[in-house]
Biopython code that builds the backbone (N, CA, C, O; Angstrom):
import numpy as np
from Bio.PDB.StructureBuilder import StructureBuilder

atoms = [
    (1, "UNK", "N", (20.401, 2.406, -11.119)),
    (1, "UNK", "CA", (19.846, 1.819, -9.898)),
    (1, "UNK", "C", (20.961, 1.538, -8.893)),
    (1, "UNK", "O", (20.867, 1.769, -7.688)),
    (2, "UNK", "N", (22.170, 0.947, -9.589)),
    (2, "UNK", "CA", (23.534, 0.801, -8.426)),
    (2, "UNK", "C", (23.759, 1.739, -7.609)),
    (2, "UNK", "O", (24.032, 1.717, -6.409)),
    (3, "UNK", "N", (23.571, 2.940, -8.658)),
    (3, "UNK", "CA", (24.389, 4.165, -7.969)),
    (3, "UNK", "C", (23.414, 4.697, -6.789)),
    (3, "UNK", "O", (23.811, 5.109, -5.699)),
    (4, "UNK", "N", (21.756, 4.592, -7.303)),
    (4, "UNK", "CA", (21.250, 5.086, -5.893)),
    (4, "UNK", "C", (21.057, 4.088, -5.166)),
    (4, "UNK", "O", (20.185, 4.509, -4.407)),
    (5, "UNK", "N", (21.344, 2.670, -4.761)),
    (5, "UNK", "CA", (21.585, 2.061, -3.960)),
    (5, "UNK", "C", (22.821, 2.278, -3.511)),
    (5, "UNK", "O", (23.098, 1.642, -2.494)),
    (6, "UNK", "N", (23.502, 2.846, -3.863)),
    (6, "UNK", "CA", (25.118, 2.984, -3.018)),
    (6, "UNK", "C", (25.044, 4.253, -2.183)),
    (6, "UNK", "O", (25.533, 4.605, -1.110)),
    (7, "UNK", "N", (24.163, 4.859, -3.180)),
    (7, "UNK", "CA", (23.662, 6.683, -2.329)),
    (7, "UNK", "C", (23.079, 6.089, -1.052)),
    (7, "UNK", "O", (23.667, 6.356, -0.004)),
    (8, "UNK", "N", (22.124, 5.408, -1.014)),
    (8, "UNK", "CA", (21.140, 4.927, 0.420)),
    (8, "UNK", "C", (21.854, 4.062, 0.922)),
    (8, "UNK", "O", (21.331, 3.981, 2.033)),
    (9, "UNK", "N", (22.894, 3.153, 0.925)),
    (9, "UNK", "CA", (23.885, 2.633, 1.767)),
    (9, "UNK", "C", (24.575, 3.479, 2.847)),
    (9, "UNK", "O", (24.576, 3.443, 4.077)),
    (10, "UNK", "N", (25.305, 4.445, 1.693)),
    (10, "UNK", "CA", (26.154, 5.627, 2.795)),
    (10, "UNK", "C", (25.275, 6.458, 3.718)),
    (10, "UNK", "O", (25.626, 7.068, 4.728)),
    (11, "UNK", "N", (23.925, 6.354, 3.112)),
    (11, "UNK", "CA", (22.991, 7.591, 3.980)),
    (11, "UNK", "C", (22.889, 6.322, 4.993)),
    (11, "UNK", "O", (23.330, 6.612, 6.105)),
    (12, "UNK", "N", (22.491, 5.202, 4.899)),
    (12, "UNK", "CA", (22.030, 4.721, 6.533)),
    (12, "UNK", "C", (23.440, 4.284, 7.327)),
    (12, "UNK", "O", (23.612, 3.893, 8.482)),
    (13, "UNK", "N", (24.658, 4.582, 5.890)),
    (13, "UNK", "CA", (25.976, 3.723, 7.021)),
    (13, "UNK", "C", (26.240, 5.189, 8.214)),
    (13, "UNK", "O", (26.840, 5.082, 9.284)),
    (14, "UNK", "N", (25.721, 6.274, 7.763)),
    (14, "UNK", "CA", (26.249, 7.450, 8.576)),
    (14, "UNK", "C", (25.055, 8.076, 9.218)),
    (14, "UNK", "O", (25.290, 8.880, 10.119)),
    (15, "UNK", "N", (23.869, 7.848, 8.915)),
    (15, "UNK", "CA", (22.737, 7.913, 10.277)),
    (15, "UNK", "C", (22.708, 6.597, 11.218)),
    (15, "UNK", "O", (21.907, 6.536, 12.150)),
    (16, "UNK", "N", (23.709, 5.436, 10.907)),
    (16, "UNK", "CA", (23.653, 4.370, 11.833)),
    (16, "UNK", "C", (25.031, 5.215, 12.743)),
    (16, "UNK", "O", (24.832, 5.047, 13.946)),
    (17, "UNK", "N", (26.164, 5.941, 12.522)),
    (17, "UNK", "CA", (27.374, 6.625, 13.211)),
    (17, "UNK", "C", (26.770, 7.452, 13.986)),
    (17, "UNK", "O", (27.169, 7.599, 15.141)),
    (18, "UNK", "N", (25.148, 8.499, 13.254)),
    (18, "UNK", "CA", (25.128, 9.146, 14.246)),
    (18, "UNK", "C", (24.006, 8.913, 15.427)),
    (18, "UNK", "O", (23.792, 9.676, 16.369)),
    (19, "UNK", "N", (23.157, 7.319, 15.061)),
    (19, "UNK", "CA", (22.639, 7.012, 16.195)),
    (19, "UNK", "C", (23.416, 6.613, 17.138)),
    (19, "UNK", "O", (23.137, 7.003, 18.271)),
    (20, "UNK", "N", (24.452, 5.843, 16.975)),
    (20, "UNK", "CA", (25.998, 5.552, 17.744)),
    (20, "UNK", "C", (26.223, 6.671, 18.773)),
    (20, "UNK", "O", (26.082, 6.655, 19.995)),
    (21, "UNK", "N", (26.584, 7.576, 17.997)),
    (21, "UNK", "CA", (27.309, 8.890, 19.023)),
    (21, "UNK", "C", (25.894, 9.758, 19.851)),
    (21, "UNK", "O", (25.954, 10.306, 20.952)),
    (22, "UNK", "N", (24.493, 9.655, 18.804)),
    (22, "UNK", "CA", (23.926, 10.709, 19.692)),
    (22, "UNK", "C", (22.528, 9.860, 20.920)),
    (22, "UNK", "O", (21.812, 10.179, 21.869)),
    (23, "UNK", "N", (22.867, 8.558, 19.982)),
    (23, "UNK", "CA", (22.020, 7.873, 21.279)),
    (23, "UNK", "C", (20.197, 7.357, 20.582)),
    (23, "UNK", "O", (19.863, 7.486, 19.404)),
    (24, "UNK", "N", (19.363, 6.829, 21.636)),
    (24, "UNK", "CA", (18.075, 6.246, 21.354)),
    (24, "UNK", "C", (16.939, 7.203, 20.853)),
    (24, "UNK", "O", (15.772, 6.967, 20.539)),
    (25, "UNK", "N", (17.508, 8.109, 20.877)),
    (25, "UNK", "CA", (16.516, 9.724, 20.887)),
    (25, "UNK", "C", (16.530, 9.974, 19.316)),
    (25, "UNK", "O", (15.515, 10.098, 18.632)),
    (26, "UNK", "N", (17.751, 10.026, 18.883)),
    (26, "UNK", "CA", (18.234, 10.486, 17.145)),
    (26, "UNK", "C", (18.019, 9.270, 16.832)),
    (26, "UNK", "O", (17.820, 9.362, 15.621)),
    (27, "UNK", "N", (17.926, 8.226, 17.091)),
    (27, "UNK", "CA", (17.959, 6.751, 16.486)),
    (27, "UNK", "C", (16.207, 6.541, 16.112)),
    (27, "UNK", "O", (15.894, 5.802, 15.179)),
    (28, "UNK", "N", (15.233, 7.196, 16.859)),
    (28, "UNK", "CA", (14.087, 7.181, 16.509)),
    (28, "UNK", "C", (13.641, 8.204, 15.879)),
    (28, "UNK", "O", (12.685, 8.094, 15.112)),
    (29, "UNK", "N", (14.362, 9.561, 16.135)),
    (29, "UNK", "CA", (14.120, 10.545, 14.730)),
    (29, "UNK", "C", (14.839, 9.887, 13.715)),
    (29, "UNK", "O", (14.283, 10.146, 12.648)),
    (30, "UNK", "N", (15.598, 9.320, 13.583)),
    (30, "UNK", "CA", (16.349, 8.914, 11.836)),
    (30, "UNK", "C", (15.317, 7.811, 11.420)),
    (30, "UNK", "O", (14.759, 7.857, 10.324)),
    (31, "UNK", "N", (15.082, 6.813, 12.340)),
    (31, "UNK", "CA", (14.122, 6.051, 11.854)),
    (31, "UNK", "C", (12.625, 6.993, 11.049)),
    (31, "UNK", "O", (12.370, 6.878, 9.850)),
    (32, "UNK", "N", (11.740, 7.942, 12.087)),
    (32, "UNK", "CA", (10.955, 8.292, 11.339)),
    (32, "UNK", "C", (11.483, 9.114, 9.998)),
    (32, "UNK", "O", (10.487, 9.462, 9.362)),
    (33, "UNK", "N", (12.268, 9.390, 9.581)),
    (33, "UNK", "CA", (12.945, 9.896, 8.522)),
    (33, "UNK", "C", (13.460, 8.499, 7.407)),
    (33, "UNK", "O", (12.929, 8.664, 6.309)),
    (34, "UNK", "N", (13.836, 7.948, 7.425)),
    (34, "UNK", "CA", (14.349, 7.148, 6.219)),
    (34, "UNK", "C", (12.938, 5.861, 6.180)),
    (34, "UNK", "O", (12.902, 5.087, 5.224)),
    (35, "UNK", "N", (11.958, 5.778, 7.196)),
    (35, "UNK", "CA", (11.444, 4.364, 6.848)),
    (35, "UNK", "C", (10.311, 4.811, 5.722)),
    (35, "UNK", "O", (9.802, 4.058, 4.892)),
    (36, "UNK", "N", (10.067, 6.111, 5.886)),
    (36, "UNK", "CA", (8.766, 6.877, 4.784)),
    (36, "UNK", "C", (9.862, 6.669, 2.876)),
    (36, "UNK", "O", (9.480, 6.489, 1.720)),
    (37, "UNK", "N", (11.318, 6.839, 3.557)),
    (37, "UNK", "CA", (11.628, 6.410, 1.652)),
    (37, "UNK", "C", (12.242, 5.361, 1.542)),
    (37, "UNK", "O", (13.252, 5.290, 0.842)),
    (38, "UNK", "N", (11.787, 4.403, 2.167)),
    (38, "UNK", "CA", (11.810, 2.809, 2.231)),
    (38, "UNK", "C", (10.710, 2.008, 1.250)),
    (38, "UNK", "O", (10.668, 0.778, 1.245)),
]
sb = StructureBuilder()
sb.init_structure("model")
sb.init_model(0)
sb.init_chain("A")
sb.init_seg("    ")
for serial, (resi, resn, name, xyz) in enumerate(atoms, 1):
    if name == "N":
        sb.init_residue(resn, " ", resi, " ")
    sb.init_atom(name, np.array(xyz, "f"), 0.0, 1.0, " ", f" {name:<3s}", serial, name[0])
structure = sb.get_structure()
């Protein structure tokens, strides 16, 4: 269970880098993408 909580840490620490760089547009496609395996 650690290990795939550490897997889904790094996945949202680096879709949070690339809502950063690509803006409000990718920040609501990543959202509809990770909140369905929430």
């Amino acid at each position: 269970l650690n290990k795939i909580d550490a897997r889904i840490m790094r996945n949202v620490y680096s879709m949070q880098q690339l809502e950063i760089k690509m803006g409000p547009i990718c920040a609501l496609d990543y959202r509809a993408v990770i909140l369905p395996l929430t």
